[in-house]
PLY file of the C-alpha trace (Angstrom):
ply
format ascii 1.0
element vertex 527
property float x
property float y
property float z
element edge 526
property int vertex1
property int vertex2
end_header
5.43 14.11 -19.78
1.56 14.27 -18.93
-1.14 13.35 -20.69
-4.09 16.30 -20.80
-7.62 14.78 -22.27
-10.23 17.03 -22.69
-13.49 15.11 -21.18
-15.89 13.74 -23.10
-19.90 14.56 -22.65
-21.62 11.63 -20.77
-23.98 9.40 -23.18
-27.28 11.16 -23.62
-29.96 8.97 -21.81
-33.65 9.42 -22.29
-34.01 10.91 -19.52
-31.72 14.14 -19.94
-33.81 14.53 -23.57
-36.81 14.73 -21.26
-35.25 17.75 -19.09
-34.00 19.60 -23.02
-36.32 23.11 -23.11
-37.15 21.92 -26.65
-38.62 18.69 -24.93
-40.67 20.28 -21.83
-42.40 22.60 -23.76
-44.13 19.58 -25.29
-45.51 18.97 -21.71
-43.85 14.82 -21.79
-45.34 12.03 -19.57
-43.95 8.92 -19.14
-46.43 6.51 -19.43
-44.59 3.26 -18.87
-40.76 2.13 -18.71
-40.13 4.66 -16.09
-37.33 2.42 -14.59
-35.43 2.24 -18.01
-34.97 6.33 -18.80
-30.89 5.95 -18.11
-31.05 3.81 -21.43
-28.66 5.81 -23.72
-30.07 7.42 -26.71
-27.55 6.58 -29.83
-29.73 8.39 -32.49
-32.86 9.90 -33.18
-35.36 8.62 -35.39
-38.74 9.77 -36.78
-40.69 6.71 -37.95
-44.50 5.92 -38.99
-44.45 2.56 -40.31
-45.71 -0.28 -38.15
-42.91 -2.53 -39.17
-40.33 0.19 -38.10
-38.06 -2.13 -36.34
-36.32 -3.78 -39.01
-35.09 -0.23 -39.72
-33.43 0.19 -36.58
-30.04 -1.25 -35.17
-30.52 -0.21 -31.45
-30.42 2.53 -28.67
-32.78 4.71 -31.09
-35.47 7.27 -29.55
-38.35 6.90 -31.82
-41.21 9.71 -32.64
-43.92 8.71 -34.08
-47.62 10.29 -34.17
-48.84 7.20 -34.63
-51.61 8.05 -37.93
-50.78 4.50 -39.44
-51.69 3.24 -35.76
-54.91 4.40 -35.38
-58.33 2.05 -34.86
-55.93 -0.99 -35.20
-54.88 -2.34 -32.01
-52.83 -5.02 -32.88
-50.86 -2.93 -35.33
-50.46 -0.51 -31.81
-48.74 -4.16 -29.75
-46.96 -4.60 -32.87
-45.30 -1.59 -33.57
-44.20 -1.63 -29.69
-43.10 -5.23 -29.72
-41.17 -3.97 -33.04
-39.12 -1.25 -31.07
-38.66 -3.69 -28.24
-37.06 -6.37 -30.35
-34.64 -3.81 -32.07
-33.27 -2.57 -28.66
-34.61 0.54 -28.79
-33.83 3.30 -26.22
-37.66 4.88 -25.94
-40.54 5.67 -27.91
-42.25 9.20 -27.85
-45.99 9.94 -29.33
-47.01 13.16 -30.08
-50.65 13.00 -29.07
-53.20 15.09 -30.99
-52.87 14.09 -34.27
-53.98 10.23 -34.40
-54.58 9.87 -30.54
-56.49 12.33 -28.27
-54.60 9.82 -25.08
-51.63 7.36 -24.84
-53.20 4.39 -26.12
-53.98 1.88 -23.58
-53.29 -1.13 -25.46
-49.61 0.59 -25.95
-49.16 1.11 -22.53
-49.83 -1.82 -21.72
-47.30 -3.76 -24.39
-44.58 -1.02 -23.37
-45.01 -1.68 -20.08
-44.81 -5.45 -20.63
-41.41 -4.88 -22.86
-39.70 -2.38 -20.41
-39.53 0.16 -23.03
-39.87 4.10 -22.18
-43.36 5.26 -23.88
-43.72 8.94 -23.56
-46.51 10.87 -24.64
-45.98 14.27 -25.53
-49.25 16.27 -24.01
-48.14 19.55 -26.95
-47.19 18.24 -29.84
-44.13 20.22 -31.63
-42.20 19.76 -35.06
-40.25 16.86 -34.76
-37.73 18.19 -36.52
-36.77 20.76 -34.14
-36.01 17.80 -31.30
-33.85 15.70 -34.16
-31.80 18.51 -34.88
-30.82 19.56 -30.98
-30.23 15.91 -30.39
-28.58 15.20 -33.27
-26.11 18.19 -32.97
-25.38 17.16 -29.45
-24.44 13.50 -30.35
-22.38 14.60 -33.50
-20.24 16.80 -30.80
-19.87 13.99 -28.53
-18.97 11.39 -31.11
-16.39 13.77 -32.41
-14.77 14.33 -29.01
-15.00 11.11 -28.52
-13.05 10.31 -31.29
-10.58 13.39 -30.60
-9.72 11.74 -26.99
-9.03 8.29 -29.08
-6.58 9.98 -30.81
-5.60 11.71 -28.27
-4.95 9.04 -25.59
-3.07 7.09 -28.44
-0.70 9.81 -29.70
-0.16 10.60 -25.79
0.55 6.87 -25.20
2.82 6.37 -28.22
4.82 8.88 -26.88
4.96 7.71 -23.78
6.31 4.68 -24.85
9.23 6.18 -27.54
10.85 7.70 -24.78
11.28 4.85 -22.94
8.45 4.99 -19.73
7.68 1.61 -17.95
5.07 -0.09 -18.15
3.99 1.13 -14.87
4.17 4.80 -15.88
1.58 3.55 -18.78
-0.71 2.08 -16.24
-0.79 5.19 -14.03
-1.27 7.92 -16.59
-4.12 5.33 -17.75
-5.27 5.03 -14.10
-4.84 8.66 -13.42
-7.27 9.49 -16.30
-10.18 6.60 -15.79
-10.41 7.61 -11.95
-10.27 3.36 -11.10
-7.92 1.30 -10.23
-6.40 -0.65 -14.07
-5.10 -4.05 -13.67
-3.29 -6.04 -16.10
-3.86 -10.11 -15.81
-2.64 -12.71 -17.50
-5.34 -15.42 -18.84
-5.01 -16.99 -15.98
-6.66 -14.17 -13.94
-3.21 -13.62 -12.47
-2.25 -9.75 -11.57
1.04 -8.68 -13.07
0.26 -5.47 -12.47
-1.48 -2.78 -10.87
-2.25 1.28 -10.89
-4.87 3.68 -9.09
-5.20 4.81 -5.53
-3.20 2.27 -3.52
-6.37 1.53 -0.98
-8.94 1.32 -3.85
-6.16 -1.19 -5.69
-5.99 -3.30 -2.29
-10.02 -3.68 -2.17
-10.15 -4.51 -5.35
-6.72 -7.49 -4.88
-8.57 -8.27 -1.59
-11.08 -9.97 -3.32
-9.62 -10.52 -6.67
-11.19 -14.54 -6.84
-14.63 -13.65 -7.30
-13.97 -10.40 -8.65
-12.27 -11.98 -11.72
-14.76 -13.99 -12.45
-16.93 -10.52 -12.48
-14.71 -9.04 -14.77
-15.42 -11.42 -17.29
-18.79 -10.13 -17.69
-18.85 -6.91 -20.63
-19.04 -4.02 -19.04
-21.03 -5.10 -15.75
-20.95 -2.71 -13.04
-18.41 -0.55 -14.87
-15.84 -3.75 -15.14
-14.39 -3.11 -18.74
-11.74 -5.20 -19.94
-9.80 -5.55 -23.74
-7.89 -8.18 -24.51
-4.28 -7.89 -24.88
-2.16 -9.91 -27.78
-0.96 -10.37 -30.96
-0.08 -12.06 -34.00
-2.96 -14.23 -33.37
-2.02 -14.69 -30.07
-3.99 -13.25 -26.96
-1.67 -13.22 -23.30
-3.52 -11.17 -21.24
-6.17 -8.62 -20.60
-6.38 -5.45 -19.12
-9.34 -4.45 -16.36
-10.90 -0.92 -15.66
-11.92 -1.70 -12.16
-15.14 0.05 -11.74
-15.21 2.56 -14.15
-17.93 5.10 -12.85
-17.99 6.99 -16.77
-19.44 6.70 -19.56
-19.19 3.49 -20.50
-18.20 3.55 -24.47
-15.37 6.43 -22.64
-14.32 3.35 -20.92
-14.41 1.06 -23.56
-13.04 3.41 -25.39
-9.61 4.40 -23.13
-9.17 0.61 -22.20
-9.05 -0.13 -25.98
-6.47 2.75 -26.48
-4.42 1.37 -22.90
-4.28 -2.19 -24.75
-3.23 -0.92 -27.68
-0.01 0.94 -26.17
0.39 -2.31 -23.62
0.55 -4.38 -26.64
3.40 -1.71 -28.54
5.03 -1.29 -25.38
5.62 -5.18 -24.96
6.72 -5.99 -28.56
8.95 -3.10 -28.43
10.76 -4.42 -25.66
12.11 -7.84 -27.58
12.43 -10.54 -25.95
15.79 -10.16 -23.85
13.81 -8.03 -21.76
11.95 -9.37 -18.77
8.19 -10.72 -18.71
5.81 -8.91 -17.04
5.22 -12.03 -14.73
9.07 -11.34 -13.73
8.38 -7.69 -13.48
5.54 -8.39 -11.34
7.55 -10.84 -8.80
10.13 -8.40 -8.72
7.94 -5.57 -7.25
6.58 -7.62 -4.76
9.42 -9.53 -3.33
11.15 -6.28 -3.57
8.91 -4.41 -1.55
8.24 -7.00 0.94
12.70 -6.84 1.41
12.51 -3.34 1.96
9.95 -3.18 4.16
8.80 0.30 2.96
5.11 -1.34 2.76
4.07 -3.66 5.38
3.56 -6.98 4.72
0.09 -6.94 5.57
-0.62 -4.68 2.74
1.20 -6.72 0.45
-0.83 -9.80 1.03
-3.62 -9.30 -1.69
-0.72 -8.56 -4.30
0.42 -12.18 -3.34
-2.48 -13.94 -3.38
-3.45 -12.00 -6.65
-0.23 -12.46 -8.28
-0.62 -16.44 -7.85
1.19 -17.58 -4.75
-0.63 -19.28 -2.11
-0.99 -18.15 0.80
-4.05 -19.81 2.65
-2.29 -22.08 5.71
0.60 -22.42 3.65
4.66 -22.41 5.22
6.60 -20.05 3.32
10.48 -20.60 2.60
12.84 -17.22 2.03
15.67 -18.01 0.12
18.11 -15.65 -1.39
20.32 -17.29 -4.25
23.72 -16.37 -5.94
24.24 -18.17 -8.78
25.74 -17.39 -12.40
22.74 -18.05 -14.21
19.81 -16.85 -11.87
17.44 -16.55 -15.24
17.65 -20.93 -14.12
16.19 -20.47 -11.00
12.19 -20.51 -12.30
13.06 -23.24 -14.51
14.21 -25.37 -11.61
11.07 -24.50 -9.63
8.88 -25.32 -12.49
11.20 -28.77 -12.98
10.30 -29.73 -9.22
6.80 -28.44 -9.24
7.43 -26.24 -6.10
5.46 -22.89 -6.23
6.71 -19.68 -5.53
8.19 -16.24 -6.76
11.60 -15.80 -8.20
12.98 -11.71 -8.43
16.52 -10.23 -8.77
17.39 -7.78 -5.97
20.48 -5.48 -6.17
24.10 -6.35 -5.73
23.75 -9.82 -8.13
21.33 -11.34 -5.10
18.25 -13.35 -6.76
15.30 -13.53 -3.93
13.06 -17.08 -3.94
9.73 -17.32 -1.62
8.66 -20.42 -1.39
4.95 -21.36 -0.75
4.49 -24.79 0.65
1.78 -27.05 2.12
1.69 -27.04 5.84
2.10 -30.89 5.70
5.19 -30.83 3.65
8.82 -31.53 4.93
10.33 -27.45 4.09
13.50 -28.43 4.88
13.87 -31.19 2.39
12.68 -29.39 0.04
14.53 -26.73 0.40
17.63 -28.86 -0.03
16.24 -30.85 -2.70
15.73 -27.22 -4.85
19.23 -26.48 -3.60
20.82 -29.67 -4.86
19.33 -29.71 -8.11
19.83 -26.40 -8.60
23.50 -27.48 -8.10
23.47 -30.42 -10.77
21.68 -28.17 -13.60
25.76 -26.27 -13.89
27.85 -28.05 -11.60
31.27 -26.70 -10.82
34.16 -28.89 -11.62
36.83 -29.36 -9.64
39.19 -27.03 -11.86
36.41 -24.13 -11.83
36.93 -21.41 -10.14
34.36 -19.87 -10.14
31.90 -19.99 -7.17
29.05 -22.37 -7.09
25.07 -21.37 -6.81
24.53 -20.43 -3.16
21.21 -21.15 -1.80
20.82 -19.07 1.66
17.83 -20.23 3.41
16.24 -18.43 6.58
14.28 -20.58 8.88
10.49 -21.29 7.56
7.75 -19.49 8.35
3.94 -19.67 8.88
2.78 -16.25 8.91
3.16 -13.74 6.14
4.06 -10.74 8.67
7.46 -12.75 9.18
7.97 -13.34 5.76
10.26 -9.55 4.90
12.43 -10.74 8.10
13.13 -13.97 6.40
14.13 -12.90 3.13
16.33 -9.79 4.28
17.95 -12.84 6.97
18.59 -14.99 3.90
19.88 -12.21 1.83
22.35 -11.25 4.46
23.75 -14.92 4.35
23.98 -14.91 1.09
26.17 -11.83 0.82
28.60 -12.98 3.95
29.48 -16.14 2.00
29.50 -15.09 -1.59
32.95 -13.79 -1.76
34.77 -16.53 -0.43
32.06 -19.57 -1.85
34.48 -21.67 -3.98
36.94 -22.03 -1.30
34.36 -22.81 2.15
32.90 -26.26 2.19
29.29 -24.86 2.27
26.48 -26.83 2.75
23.90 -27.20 -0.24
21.55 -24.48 2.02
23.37 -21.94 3.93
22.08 -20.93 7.12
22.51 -18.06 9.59
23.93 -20.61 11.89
26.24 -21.82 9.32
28.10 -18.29 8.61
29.69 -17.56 11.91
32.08 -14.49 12.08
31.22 -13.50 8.30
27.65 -13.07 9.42
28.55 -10.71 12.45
31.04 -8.48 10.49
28.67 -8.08 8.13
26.35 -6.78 10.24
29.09 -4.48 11.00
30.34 -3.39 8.43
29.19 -0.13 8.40
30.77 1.18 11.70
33.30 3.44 11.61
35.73 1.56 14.03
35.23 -1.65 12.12
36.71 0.31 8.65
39.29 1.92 10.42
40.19 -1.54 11.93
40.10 -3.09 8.43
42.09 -0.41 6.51
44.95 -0.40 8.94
45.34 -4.27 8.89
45.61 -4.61 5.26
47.49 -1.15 4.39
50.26 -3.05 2.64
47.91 -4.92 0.85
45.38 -2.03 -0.50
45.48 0.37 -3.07
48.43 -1.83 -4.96
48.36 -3.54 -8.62
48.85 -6.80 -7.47
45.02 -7.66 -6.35
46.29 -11.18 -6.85
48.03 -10.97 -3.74
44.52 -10.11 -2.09
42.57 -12.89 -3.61
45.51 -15.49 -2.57
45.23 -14.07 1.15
41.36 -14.56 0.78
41.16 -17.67 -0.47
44.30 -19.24 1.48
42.30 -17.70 5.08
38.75 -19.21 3.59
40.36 -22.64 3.35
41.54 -22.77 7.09
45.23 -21.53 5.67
45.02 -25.28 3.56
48.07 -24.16 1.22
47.43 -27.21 -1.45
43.93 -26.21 -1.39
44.51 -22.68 -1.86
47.41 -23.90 -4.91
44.88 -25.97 -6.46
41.92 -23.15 -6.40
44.69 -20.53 -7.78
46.33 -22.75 -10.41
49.65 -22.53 -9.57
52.40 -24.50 -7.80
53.48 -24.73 -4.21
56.91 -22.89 -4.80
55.17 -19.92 -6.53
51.97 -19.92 -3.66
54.77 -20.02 -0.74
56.53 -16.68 -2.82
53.09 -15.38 -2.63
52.51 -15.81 0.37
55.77 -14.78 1.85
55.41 -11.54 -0.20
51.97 -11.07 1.55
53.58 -11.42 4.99
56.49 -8.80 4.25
53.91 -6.17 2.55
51.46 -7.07 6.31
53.88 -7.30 8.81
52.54 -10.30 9.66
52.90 -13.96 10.45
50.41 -15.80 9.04
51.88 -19.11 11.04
50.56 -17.29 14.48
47.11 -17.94 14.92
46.24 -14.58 16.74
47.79 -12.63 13.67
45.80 -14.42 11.11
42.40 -14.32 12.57
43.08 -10.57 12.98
44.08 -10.11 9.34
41.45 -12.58 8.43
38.89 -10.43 10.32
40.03 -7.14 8.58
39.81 -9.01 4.95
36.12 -9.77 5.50
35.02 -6.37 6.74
36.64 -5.27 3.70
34.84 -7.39 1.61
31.88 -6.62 3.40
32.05 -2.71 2.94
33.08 -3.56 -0.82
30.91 -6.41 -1.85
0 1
1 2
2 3
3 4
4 5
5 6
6 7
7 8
8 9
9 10
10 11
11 12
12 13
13 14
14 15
15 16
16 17
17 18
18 19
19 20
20 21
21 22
22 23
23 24
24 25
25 26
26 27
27 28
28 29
29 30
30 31
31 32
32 33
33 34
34 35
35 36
36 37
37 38
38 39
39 40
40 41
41 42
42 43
43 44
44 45
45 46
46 47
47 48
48 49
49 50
50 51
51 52
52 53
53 54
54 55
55 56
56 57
57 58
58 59
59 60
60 61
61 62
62 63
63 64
64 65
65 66
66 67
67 68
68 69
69 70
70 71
71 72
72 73
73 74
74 75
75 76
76 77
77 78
78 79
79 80
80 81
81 82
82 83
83 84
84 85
85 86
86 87
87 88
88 89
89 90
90 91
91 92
92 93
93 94
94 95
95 96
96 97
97 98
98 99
99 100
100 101
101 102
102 103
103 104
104 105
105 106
106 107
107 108
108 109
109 110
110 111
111 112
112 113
113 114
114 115
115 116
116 117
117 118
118 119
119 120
120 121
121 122
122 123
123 124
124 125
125 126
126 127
127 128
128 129
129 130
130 131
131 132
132 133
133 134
134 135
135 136
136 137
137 138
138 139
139 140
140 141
141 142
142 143
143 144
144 145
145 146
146 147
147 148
148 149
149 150
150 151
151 152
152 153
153 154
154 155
155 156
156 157
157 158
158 159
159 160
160 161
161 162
162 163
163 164
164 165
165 166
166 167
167 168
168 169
169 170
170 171
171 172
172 173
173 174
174 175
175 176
176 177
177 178
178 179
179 180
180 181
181 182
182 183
183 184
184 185
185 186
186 187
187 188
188 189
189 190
190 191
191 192
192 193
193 194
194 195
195 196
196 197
197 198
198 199
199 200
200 201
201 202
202 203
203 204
204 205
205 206
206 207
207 208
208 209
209 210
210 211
211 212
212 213
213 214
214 215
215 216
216 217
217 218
218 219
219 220
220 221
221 222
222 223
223 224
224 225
225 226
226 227
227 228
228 229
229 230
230 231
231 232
232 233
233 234
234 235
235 236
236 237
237 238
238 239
239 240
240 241
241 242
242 243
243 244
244 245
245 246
246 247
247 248
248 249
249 250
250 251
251 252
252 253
253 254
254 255
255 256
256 257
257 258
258 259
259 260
260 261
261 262
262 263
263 264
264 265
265 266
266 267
267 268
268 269
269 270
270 271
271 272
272 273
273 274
274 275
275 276
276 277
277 278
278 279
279 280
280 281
281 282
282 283
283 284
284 285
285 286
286 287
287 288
288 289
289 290
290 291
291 292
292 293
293 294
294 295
295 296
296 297
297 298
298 299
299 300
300 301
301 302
302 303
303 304
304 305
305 306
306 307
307 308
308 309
309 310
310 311
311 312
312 313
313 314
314 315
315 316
316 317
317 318
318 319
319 320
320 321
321 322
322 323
323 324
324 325
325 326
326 327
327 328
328 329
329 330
330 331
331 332
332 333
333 334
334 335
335 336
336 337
337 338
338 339
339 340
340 341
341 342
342 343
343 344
344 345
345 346
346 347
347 348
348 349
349 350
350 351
351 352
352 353
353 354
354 355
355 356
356 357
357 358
358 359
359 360
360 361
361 362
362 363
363 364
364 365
365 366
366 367
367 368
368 369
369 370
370 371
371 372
372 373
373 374
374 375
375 376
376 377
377 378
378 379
379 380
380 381
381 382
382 383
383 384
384 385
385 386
386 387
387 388
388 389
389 390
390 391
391 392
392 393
393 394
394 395
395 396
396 397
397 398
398 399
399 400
400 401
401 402
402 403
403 404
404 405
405 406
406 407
407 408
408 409
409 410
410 411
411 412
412 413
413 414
414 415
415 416
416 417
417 418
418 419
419 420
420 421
421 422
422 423
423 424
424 425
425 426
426 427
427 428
428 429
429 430
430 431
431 432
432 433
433 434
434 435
435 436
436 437
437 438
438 439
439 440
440 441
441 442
442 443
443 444
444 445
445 446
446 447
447 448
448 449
449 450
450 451
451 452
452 453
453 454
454 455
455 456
456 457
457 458
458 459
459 460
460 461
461 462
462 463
463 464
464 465
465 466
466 467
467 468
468 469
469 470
470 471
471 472
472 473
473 474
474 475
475 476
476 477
477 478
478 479
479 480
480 481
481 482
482 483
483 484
484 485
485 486
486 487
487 488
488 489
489 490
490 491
491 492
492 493
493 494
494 495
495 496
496 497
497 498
498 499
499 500
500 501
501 502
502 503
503 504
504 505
505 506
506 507
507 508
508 509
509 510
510 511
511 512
512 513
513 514
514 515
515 516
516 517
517 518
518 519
519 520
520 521
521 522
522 523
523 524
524 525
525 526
């Protein structure tokens, strides 16, 4: 689906009323405030009385012939100092009638206030201005309130049939021509839309540029607030808006809105954004689809250090990965936590260059561990913490993780029965690491299928996950009893029905590295 909005006519300012046919023929001068004509004109209003301002509520353009002005010249400072105090856009005098000139003393006070006074040389009926102005601000107020409902209906929709929050963000994007960022109060980025290089300048320098944003409106920087139920938890950021501004205000309002519906529709099973967010990144920064240069301002404007700081990949398999952030927060380490594909949950630490990474590491690791120990009846594999080396620069940082990741996956099959350290190294995964690496050659399949023909395609996986498990524990047959809960007898008929299916001897060394080698490039190519 895509949203169509019809634009919306810019604010009238004072000085596009100047350039109206209506206005020229009255032969205007600006006599003072000519740096303030871009002030936009909200209404139009024909006023006499000195005391006029306490009539007004702001961004009026006043006409006045000024008859209860005349011979008083104080009433003349007053009646501008009036206008100024009300906010008003500009004052016009129609000169002929009470004053042959623009009245110096009114110049003068204008000019002091920074408010527009225009003298109009040919007077005309002022009712002929209202009535063009006034018809053009009617039709922009109504468009304007056409696109609100618009941009909400389109939204709504949006949401109902199930688009992510990031399809919200660029339709909103697409439509405001700037880059839209959503932030938690803490000025963190949890997500992003626009032109990717526009986004990046504006992440680039995200720390004084949230600090801008804070300001209403400034420099086309319009934000709304996003929450609930009393509750605010985040805002959302037009990043230089270069519209109108009230069309800004306007479509961030409406984006907020549908932010808001789209997050309490979701319930809360379904991930935060600040998990949505550290799942983009890490995930981009594993596939290496965007260089990690590129990624850098995402990092630093998603939270993570990244100033002088030694960064940790880590790629975790654990039953409970949702844990992993809580552990972090436990130990006060920072960093990102995102799930990755094939039950793989992807950790980057950020640490200080003085601090010992290793230890660390192994200290996350180990508690990790204790939160859900295994007992010595489980079966069912412990957390596996696969570290790569550390690093100190970011470009390194996607080589790490995808390292760490493959470690993880050449030792998750077979966890519960190897006697893995609490962080699992490249060094530490030997011949599981290589044929993982090759497990996509066509010789290395063909080997595997061919070894393990007796054993494939049958009912009796059981026999399959005794072979793995009694090869994983260095062919330790009470160790391989114990893990399977049964008895010796019934493992030794097990096994000896394993041997007649293979053709095998699992006593010969040479035979049961090769059938151990076939087993894990089949569990490689089927992880």
């Amino acid at each position: 689906m895509t949203i169509t909005w019809e634009p919306v006519e810019p604010a009238l300012s004072v000085r596009q009323i100047l350039t109206l046919e209506r206005v020229l023929a009255g032969q205007p001068e600006v006599v003072a405030g000519a740096g303030r004509l871009d002030r936009p004109v909200r209404w139009v209003h024909v006023a006499e009385a000195p005391d006029v301002g306490v009539m007004l509520s702001g961004g009026e353009l006043v006409l006045t012939t000024g008859v209860l002005l005349a011979g008083d010249e104080d009433k003349q400072a007053d009646y501008i100092r009036s206008l100024h105090r009300a906010e008003a856009a500009a004052v016009v005098l129609g000169l002929g009638r009470a004053f042959p000139a623009a009245p110096e003393v009114m110049r003068r006070a204008a000019d002091r206030c920074g408010l527009p006074l225009v003298v109009l040389h040919r007077p005309f009926p002022f009712a002929q201005l209202t009535e063009e102005v006034q018809a053009r601000l009617v039709r922009r107020e109504f468009a304007a309130v056409s696109l609100s409902e618009s941009v909400r209906t389109a939204l709504t929709a949006l949401i109902t049939s199930g688009a992510p929050l990031q399809r919200l963000l660029d339709e909103i994007a697409r439509h405001c021509g700037c880059p839209v960022l959503v932030t938690n109060l803490a000025h963190r980025v949890l997500a992003t839309a626009g032109e990717r290089p526009a986004v990046d300048d504006v992440l680039r320098d995200w720390d004084r540029i949230a600090r801008q944003a804070g300001a209403a409106d400034a420099d086309g920087w319009i934000r709304a607030e996003l929450g609930g139920r009393g509750e605010r938890w985040g805002r959302l950021v037009l990043c230089g808006h270069r519209g109108d501004p009230a069309v800004g205000r306007l479509l961030a309002e409406r984006a907020a809105e549908a932010l808001v519906l789209h997050r309490m529709l979701a319930g809360p099973a379904a991930r935060t954004w600040e998990e949505q967010s550290a799942q983009s990144l890490l995930t981009d920064l594993v596939s290496g689809v965007v260089p990690a240069r590129q990624l850098l301002p995402r990092a630093r404007a998603a939270g993570l250090p990244v100033n002088r700081r030694t960064f940790v990949p880590l790629a975790v398999r654990d039953r409970e990965p949702a844990r992993l952030d809580r552990v972090l927060r436990l130990l006060g380490l920072p960093g990102l936590v995102a799930d990755l594909a094939g039950g793989t949950t992807a950790v980057l630490l950020s640490l200080a260059r003085d601090q010992d990474a290793d230890a660390l590491t192994a200290h996350f690791a180990t508690r990790l561990r204790a939160t859900h120990p295994a007992g010595p009846s489980d079966d069912r594999a412990p957390a596996v913490v696969a570290a790569a080396d550390p690093r100190t620069a970011w470009d390194d940082v996607p080589a790490g993780l995808r390292e760490a990741r493959h470690v993880a996956d050449a030792v998750a099959d077979s966890a519960a029965a190897l006697d893995l350290p609490p962080v699992v190294r490249l060094r530490d995964v030997h011949l599981r690491g290589l044929i993982r690496l090759l497990r996509d050659d066509p010789h290395v399949q063909s080997f595997a299928e061919r070894e393990l023909d007796g054993l494939l395609g049958t009912a009796e996986d059981d026999l399959l996950a005794v072979l793995r498990t009694y090869l994983a524990t260095g062919r330790n047959k009470s160790r391989t009893a114990q893990l399977h809960h049964v008895s010796r007898p019934a493992l030794y008929r097990r096994l000896e029905a394993i041997q007649t299916r293979l053709g095998v001897d699992l006593d010969d060394f040479e035979q049961a590295a090769s059938v151990h080698i076939a087993l894990l490039a089949h569990d490689a190519q089927h992880p």
